[in-house]
VEXTOR-639579 format. One record per residue (C-alpha): x, y, z. Coordinates in nm, 2 decimals, always signed. Example, Ala and Ser with C-alpha at 12.3 -4.5 7.8 and 13.67 -1.06 7.14 Angstrom:
{east=+1.23; north=-0.45; up=+0.78}
{east=+1.37; north=-0.11; up=+0.71}
END
This chain:
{east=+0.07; north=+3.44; up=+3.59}
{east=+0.40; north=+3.38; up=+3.37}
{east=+0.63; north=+3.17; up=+3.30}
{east=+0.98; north=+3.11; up=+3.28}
{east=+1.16; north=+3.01; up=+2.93}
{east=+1.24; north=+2.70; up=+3.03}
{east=+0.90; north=+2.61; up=+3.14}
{east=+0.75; north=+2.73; up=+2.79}
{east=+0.99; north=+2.55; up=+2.62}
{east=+0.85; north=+2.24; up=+2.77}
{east=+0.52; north=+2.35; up=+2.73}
{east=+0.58; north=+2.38; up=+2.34}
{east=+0.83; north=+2.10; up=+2.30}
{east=+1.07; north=+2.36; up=+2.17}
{east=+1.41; north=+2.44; up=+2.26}
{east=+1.53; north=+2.73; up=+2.52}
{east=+1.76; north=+2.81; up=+2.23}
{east=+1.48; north=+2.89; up=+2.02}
{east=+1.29; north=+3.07; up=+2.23}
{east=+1.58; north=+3.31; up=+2.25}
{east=+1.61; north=+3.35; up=+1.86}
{east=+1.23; north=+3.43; up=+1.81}
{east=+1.31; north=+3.72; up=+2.13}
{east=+1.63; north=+3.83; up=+1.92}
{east=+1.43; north=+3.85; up=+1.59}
{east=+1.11; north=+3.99; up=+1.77}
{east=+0.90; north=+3.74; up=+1.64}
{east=+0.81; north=+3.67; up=+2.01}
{east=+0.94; north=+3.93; up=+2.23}
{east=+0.85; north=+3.81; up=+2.64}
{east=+0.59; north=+4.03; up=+2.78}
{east=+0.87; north=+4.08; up=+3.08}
{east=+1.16; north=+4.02; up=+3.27}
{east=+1.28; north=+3.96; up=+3.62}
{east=+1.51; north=+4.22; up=+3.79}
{east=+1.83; north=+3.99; up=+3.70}
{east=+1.65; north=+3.98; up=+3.30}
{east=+1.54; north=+3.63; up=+3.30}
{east=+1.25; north=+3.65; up=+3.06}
{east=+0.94; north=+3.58; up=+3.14}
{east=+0.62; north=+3.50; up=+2.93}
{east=+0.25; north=+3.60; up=+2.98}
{east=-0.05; north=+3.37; up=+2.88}
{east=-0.09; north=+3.62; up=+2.57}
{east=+0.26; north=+3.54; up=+2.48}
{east=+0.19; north=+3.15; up=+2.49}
{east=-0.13; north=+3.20; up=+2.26}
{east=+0.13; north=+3.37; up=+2.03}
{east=+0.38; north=+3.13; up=+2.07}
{east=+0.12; north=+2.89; up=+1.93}
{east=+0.04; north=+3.06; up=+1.67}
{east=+0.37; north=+3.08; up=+1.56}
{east=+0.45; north=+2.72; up=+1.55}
{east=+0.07; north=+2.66; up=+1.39}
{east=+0.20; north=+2.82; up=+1.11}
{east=+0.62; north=+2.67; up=+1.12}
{east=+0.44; north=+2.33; up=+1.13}
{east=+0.25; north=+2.41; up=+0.78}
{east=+0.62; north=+2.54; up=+0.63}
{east=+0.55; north=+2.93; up=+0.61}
{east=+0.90; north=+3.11; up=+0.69}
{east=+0.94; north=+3.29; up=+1.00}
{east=+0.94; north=+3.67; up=+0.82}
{east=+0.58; north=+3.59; up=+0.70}
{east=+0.47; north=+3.43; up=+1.06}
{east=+0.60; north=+3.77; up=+1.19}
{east=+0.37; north=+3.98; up=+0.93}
{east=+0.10; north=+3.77; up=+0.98}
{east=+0.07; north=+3.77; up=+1.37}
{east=+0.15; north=+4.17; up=+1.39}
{east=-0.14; north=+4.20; up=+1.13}
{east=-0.39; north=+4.04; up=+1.37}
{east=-0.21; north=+4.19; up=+1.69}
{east=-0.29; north=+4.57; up=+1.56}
{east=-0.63; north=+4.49; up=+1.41}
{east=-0.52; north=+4.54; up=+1.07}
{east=-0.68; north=+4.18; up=+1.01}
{east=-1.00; north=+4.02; up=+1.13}
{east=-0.95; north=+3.77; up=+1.37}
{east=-1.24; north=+3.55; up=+1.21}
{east=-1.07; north=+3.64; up=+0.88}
{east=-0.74; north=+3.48; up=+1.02}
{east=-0.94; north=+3.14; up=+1.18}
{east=-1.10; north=+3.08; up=+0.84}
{east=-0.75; north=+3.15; up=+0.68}
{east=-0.59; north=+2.90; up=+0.94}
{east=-0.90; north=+2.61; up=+0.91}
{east=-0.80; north=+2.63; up=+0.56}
{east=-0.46; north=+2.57; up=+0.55}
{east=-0.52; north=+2.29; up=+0.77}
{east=-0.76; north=+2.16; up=+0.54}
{east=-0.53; north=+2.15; up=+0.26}
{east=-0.23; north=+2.00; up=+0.47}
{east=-0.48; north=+1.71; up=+0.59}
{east=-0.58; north=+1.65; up=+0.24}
{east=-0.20; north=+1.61; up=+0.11}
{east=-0.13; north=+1.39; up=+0.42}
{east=-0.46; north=+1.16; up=+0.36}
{east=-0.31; north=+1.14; up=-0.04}
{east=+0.06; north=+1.09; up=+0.09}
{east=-0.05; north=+0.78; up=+0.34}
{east=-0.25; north=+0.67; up=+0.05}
{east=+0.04; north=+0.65; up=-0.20}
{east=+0.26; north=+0.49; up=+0.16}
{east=+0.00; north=+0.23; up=+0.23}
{east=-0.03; north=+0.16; up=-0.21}
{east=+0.33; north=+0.11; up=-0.15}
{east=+0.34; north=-0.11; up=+0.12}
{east=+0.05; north=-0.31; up=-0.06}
{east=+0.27; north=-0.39; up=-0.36}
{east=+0.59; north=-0.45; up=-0.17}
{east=+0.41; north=-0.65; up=+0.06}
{east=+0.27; north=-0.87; up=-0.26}
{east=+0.58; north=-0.80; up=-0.46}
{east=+0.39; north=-0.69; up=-0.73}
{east=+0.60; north=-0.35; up=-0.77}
{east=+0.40; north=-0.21; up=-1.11}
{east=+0.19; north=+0.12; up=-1.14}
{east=-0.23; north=+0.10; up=-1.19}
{east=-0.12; north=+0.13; up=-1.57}
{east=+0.17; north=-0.15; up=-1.55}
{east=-0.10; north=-0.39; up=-1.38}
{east=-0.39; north=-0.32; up=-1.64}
{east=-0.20; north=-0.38; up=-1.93}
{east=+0.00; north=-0.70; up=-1.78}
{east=-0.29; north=-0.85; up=-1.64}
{east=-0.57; north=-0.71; up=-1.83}
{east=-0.94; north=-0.69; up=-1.64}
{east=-0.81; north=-0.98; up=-1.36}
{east=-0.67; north=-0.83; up=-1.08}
{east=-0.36; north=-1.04; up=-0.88}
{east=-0.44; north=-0.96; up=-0.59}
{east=-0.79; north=-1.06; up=-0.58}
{east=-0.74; north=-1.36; up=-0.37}
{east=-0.43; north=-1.15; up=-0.17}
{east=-0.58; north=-1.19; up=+0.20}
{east=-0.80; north=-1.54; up=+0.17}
{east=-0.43; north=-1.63; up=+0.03}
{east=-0.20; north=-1.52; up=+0.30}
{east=-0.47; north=-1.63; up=+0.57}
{east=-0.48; north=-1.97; up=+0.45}
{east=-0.12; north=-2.01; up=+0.36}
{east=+0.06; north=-1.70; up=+0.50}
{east=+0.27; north=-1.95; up=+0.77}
{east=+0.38; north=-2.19; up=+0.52}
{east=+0.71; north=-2.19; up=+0.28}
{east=+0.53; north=-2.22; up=-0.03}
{east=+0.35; north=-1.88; up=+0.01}
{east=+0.67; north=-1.79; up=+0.12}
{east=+0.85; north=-1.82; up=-0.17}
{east=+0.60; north=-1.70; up=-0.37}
{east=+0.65; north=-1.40; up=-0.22}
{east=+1.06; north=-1.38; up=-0.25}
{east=+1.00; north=-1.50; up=-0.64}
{east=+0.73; north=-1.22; up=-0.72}
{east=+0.94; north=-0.97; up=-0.55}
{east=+1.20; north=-1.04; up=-0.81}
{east=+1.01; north=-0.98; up=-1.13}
{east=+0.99; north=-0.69; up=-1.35}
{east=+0.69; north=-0.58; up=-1.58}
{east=+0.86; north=-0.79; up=-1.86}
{east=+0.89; north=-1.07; up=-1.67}
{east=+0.51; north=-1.05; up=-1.53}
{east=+0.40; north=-1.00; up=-1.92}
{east=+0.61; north=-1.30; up=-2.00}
{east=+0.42; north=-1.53; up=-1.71}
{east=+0.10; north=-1.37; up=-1.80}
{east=+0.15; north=-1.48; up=-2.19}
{east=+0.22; north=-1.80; up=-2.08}
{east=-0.10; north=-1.85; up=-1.92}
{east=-0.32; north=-1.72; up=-2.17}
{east=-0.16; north=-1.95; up=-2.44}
{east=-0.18; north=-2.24; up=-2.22}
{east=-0.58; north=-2.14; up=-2.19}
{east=-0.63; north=-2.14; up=-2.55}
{east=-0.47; north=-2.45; up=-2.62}
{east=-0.62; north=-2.60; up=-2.30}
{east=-0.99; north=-2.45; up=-2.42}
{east=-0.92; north=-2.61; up=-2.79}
{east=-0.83; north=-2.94; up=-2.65}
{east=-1.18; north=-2.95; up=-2.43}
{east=-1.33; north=-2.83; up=-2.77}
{east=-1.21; north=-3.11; up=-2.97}
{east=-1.38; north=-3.39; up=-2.69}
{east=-1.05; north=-3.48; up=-2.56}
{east=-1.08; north=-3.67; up=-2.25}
{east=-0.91; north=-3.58; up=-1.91}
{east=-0.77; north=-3.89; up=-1.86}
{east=-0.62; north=-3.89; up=-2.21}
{east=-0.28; north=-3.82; up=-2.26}
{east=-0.30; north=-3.44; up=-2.41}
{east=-0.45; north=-3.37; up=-2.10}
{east=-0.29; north=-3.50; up=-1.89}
{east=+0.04; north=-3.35; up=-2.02}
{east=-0.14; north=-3.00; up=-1.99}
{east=-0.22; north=-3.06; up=-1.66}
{east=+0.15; north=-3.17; up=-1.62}
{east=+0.26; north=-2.77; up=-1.77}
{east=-0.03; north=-2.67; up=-1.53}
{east=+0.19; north=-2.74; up=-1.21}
{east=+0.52; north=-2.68; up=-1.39}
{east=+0.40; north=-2.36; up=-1.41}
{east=+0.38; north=-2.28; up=-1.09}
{east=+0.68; north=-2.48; up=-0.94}
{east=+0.87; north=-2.26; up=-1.23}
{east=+0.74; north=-1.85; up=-1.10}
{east=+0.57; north=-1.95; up=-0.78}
{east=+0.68; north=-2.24; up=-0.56}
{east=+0.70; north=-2.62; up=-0.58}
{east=+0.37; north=-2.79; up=-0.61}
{east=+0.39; north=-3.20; up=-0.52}
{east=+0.11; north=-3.38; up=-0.71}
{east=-0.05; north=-3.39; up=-0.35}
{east=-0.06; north=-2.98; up=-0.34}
{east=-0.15; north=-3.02; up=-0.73}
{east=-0.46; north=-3.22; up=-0.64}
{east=-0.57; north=-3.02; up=-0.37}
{east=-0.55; north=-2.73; up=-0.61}
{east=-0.80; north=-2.96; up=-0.84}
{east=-1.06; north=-2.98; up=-0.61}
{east=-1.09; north=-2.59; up=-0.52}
{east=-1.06; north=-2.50; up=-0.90}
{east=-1.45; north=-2.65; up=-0.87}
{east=-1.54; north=-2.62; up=-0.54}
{east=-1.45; north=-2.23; up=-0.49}
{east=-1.70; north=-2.09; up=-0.74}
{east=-1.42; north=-1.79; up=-0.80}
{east=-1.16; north=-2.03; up=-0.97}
{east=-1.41; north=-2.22; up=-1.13}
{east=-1.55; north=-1.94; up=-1.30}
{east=-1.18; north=-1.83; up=-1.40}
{east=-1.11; north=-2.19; up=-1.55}
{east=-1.49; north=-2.16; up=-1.70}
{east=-1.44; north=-1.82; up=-1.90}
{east=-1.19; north=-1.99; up=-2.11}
{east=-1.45; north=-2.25; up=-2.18}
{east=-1.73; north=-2.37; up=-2.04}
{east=-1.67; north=-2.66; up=-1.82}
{east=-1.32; north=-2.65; up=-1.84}
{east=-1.29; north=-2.60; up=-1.48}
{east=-1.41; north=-2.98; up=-1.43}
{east=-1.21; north=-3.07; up=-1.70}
{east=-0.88; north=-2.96; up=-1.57}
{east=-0.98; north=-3.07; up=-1.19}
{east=-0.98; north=-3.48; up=-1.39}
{east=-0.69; north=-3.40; up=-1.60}
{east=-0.48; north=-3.30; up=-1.27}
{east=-0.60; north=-3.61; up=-1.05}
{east=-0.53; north=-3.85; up=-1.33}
{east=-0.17; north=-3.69; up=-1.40}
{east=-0.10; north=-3.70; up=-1.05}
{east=-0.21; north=-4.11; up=-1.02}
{east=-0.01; north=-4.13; up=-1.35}
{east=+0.29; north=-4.01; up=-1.14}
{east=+0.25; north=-4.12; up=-0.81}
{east=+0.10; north=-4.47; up=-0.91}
{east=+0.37; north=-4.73; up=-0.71}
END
């Protein structure tokens, strides 16, 4: 059986017109031709074909394709010899894909959090705490409302500096917040109250606007979600409680009609 070279083009998803050019350049010559000298190609001439665009697909030019394939056509190399050659190329090529989509889906990841720094960038801003730890419980519990919202089009914005800058911020607020629960001051004294106060400034200033509602929501899981409370903890122990009275009694400091 053979073909005609516009059903082989459609076979291959190639062009007509470049079926002609690998003819012209004898790369793949059609094993015949009607009486009027339509070409016509032979199932030998498909397998060819494919091996021809096997090895276009991994970038090799067509002058080394043609070397290649009239090696193997005149037994001047071993077919198995040319497989193993082949399984390897395509090893290599799936390798450098699988690291490409790696680095593409990293990408996305960081757009998508608007964290845009490198693995070194992150560890030294943030240190062993990693910001997207809470990423997906994060957008699943909030991802529909406009205060995760603009989180995300305010982190989007910022540049290392500006994430070293935030992150400063909060460790000097923990010191002074872990001193203040050294020195036995209550939460419902003023000091800590006021710290609670910087507390949700601190967020309505880089992350979104917290209502001393939000805030005292926030309270609660600081001790109930054993993850915060063991952030809040390392500063000192029990500070997690601590700041979880401070905030309430700030807020009914605020709120109270």
């Amino acid at each position: 059986m053979s073909y005609s070279v516009g059903q082989v083009a459609g076979f291959a998803g190639i062009t007509v017109r470049t079926l002609h050019h690998y003819d012209e350049i004898g790369l793949l010559v059609p094993s015949e031709r009607t009486y009027a000298g339509h070409r016509r190609y032979s199932d030998a001439d498909l397998d060819r074909l494919q091996q021809i665009l096997f090895y276009r697909e991994l970038g090799f030019p067509l002058e080394e394709v043609a070397a290649l394939l009239d090696a193997l056509a005149t037994g001047n190399s071993d077919p198995r010899t040319h497989l193993r050659r082949q399984h390897e190329l395509l090893t290599a090529r799936i390798e450098k894909l699988q690291k490409m989509a790696t680095a593409v889906e990293h990408a996305m990841e960081a757009r998508k959090m608007g964290i845009n720094l490198t693995p070194e960038e992150r560890f030294e801003v943030f240190g062993d705490k990693d910001p997207e730890q809470y990423r997906d419980e994060a957008e699943a519990r909030w991802g529909d409302t406009e205060a995760y919202a603009e989180s995300q089009r305010r982190a989007a914005t910022y540049t290392k500096e500006d994430w070293k800058r935030i992150q400063a911020e909060v460790d000097a607020w923990g010191e002074r917040y872990a001193a203040l629960v050294a020195a036995g001051e209550q939460p419902t004294g003023a000091a800590a109250m006021d710290m609670a106060e910087e507390h949700r400034q601190h967020i309505g200033r880089y992350y979104f606007e917290v209502p001393y509602e939000m805030h005292r929501c926030f309270a609660e899981m600081y001790v109930s979600d054993e993850r915060f409370k063991a952030f809040y903890d390392a500063m000192r122990p029990g500070l997690a409680e601590h700041l979880r009275d401070a905030i309430l009694a700030n807020a009914d400091r605020h709120t109270a009609s």
